[in-house]
One Martini backbone bead per residue (centre of mass of N, CA, C, O) as a GRO file, in nm:
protein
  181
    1UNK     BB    1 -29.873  -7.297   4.682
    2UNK     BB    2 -29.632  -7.399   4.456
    3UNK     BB    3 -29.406  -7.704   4.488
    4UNK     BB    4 -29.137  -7.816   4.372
    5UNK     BB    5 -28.965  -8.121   4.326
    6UNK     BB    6 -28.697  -8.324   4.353
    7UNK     BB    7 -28.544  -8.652   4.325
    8UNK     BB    8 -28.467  -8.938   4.407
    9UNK     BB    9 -28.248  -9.219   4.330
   10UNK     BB   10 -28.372  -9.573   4.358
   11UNK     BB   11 -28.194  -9.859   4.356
   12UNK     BB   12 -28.416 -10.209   4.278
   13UNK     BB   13 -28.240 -10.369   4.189
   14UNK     BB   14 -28.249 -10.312   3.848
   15UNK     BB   15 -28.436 -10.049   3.923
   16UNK     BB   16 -28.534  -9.738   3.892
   17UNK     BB   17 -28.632  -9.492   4.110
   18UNK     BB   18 -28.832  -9.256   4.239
   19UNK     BB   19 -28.804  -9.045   4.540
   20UNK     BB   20 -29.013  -8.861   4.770
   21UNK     BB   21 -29.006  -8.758   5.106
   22UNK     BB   22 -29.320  -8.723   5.248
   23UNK     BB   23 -29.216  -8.482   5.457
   24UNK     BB   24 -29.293  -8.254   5.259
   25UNK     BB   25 -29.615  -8.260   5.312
   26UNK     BB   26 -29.560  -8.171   5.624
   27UNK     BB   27 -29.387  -7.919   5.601
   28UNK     BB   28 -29.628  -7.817   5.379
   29UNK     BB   29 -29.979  -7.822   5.404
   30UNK     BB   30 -30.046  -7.567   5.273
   31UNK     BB   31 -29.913  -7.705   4.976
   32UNK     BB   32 -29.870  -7.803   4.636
   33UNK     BB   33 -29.704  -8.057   4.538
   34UNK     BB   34 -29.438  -8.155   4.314
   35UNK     BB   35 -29.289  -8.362   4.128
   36UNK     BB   36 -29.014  -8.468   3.985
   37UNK     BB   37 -28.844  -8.598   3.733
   38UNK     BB   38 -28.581  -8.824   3.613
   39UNK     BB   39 -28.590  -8.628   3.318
   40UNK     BB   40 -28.536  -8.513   2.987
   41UNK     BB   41 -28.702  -8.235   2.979
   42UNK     BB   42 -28.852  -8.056   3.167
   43UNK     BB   43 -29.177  -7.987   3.239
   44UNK     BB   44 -29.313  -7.675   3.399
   45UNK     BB   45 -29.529  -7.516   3.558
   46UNK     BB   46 -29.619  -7.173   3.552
   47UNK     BB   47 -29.728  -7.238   3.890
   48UNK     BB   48 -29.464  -7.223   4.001
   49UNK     BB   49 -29.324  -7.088   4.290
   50UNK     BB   50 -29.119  -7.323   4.409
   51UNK     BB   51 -28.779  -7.479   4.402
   52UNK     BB   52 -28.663  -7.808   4.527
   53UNK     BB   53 -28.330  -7.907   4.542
   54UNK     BB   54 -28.359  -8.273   4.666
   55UNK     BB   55 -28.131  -8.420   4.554
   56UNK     BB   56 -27.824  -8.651   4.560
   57UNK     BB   57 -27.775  -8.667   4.216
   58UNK     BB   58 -27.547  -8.483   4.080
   59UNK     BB   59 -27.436  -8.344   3.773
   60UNK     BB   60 -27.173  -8.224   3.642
   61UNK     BB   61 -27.255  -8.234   3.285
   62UNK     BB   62 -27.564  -8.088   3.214
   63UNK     BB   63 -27.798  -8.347   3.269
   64UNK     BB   64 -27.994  -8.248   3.488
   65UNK     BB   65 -28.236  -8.180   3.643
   66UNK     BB   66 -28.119  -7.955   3.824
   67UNK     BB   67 -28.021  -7.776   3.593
   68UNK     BB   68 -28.306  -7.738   3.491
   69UNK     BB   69 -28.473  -7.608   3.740
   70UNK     BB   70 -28.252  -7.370   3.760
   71UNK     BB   71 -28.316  -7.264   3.510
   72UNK     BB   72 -28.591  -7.208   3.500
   73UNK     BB   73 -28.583  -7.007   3.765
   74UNK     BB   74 -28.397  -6.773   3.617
   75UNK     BB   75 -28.633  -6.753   3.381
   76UNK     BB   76 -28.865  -6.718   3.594
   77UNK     BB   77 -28.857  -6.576   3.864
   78UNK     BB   78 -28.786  -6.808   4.089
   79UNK     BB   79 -28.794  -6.990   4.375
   80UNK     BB   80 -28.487  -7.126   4.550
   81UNK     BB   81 -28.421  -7.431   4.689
   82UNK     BB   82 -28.127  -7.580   4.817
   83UNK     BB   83 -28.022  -7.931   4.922
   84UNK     BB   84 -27.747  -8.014   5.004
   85UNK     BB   85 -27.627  -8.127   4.692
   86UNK     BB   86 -27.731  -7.901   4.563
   87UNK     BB   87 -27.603  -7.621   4.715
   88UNK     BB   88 -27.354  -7.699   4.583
   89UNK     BB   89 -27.421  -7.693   4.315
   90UNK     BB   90 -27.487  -7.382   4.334
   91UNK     BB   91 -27.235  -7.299   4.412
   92UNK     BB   92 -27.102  -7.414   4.127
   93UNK     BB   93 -27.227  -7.248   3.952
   94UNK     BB   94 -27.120  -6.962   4.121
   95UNK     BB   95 -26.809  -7.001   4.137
   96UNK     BB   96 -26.725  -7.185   4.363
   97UNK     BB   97 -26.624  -7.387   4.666
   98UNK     BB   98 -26.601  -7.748   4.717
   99UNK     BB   99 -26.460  -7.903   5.028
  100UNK     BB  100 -26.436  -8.144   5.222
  101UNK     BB  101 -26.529  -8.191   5.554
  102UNK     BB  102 -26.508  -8.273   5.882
  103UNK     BB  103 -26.824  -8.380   6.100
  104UNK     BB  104 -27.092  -8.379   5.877
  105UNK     BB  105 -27.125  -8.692   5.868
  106UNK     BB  106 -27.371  -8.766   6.030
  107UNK     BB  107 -27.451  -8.562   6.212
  108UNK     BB  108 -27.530  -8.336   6.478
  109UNK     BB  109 -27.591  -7.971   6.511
  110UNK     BB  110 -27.533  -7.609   6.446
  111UNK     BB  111 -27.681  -7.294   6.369
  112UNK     BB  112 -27.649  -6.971   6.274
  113UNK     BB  113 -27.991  -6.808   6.182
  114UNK     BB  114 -28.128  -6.499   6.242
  115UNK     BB  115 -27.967  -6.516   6.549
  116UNK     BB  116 -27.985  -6.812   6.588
  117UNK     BB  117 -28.002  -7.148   6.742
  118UNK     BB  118 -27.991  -7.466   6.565
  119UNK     BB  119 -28.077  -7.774   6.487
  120UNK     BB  120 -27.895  -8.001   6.293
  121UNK     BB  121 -27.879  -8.215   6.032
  122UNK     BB  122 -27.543  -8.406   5.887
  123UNK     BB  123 -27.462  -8.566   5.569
  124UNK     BB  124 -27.215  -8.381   5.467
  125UNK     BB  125 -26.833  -8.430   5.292
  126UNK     BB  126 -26.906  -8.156   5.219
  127UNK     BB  127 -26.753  -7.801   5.162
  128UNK     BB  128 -26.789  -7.425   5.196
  129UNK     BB  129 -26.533  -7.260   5.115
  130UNK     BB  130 -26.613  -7.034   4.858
  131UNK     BB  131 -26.837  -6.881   4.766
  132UNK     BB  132 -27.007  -6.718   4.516
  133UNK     BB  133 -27.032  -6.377   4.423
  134UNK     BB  134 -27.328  -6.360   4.453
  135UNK     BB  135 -27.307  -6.493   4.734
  136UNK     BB  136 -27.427  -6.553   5.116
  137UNK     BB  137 -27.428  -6.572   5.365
  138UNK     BB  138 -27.668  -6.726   5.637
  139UNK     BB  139 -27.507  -7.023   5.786
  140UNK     BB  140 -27.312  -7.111   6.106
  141UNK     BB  141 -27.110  -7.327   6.234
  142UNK     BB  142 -26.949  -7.377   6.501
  143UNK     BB  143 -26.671  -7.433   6.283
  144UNK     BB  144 -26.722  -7.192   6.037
  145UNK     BB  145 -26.919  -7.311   5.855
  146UNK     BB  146 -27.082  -7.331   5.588
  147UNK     BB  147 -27.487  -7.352   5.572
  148UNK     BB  148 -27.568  -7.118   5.431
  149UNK     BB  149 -27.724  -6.948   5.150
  150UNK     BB  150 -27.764  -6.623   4.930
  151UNK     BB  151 -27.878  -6.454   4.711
  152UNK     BB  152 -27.825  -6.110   4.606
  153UNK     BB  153 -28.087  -6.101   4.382
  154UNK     BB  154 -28.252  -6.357   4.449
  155UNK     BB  155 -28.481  -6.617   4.522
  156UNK     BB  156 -28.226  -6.768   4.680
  157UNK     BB  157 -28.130  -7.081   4.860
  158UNK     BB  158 -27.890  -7.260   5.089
  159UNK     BB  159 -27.868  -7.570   5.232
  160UNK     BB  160 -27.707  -7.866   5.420
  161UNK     BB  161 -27.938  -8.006   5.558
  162UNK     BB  162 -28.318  -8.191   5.605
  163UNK     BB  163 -28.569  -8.057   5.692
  164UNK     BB  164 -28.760  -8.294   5.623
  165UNK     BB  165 -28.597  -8.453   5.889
  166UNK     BB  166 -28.711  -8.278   6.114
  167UNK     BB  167 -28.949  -8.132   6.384
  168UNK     BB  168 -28.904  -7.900   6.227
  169UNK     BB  169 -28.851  -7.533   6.122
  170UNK     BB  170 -28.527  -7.510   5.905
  171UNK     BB  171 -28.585  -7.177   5.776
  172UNK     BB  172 -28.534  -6.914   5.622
  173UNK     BB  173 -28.691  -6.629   5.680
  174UNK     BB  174 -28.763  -6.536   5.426
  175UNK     BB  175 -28.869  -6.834   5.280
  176UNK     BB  176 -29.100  -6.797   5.508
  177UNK     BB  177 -29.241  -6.543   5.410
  178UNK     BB  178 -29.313  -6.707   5.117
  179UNK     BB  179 -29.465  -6.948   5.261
  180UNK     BB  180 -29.712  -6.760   5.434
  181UNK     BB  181 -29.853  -6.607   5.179
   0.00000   0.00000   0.00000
């Protein structure tokens, strides 16, 4: 499988540069892994299996490589997971609502997801107040807030953890078993 991620910008004095984070090479070893660049206009592999909206710098004003990737993904019926200010941003694309949130930036918490209990680490301190109608919640931390959903028609997911700094695989089972096939 190819998954396409795309990258945090890390200024270094005077210059901006992409950076992916190593971890998803371990996360996933048995797929091809694509850094996606913070670029306008990006062309995307048409043999790209799944997109991994993993910025946590998201423009809402329609210019982010993030929402060329989203719409690629929906254009092309293609896998798509958002992590972190990602899954935030899908939420807000799908006509959510996304609020301050206290207890989860830099915290360890639980997550109760396909009926099990995970641990996971939070740095976010935006939280989602109400899902877009599209979404359904996935998973939800022990103070009932929403930490992840599932879009009703598409294979769309969102998490508000950061997958590949776990020492463990905690994704949703749906989007396990299409990253097993």
């Amino acid at each position: 499988m190819k998954i396409a991620i795309t990258q945090k910008q890390i200024k270094i004095g005077d210059i901006l540069y992409d950076s992916l984070n190593p971890n998803w090479y371990n996360l996933f070893p048995k797929h091809v892994i694509v850094p996606i660049p913070n670029i306008p206009n990006i062309t995307i592999d048409s043999a790209v299996d799944l997109i991994i909206l993993a910025s946590d710098q998201v423009a809402y004003d329609g210019t982010s490589s993030e929402l060329m990737c989203f719409n690629w993904a929906v254009k092309n019926n293609k896998s798509l997971l958002a992590i972190g200010q990602s899954a935030l941003y899908v939420n807000y694309l799908h006509n959510g609502i996304n609020i301050p949130i206290d207890g989860h930036d830099n915290k360890k918490h639980t997550v109760l997801m396909d009926g099990k209990i995970y641990p996971i680490n939070s740095t976010h301190d935006l939280g989602i107040y109400e899902l877009g109608p599209r979404l359904e919640q996935m998973a939800i931390a022990s103070d009932k807030s929403i930490e992840g959903f599932k879009h009703r028609f598409r294979p769309f997911w969102g998490v508000l953890w950061n997958p590949e700094q776990l020492p463990y695989m905690v994704l949703p089972g749906e989007l396990l078993q299409i990253l097993n096939n």
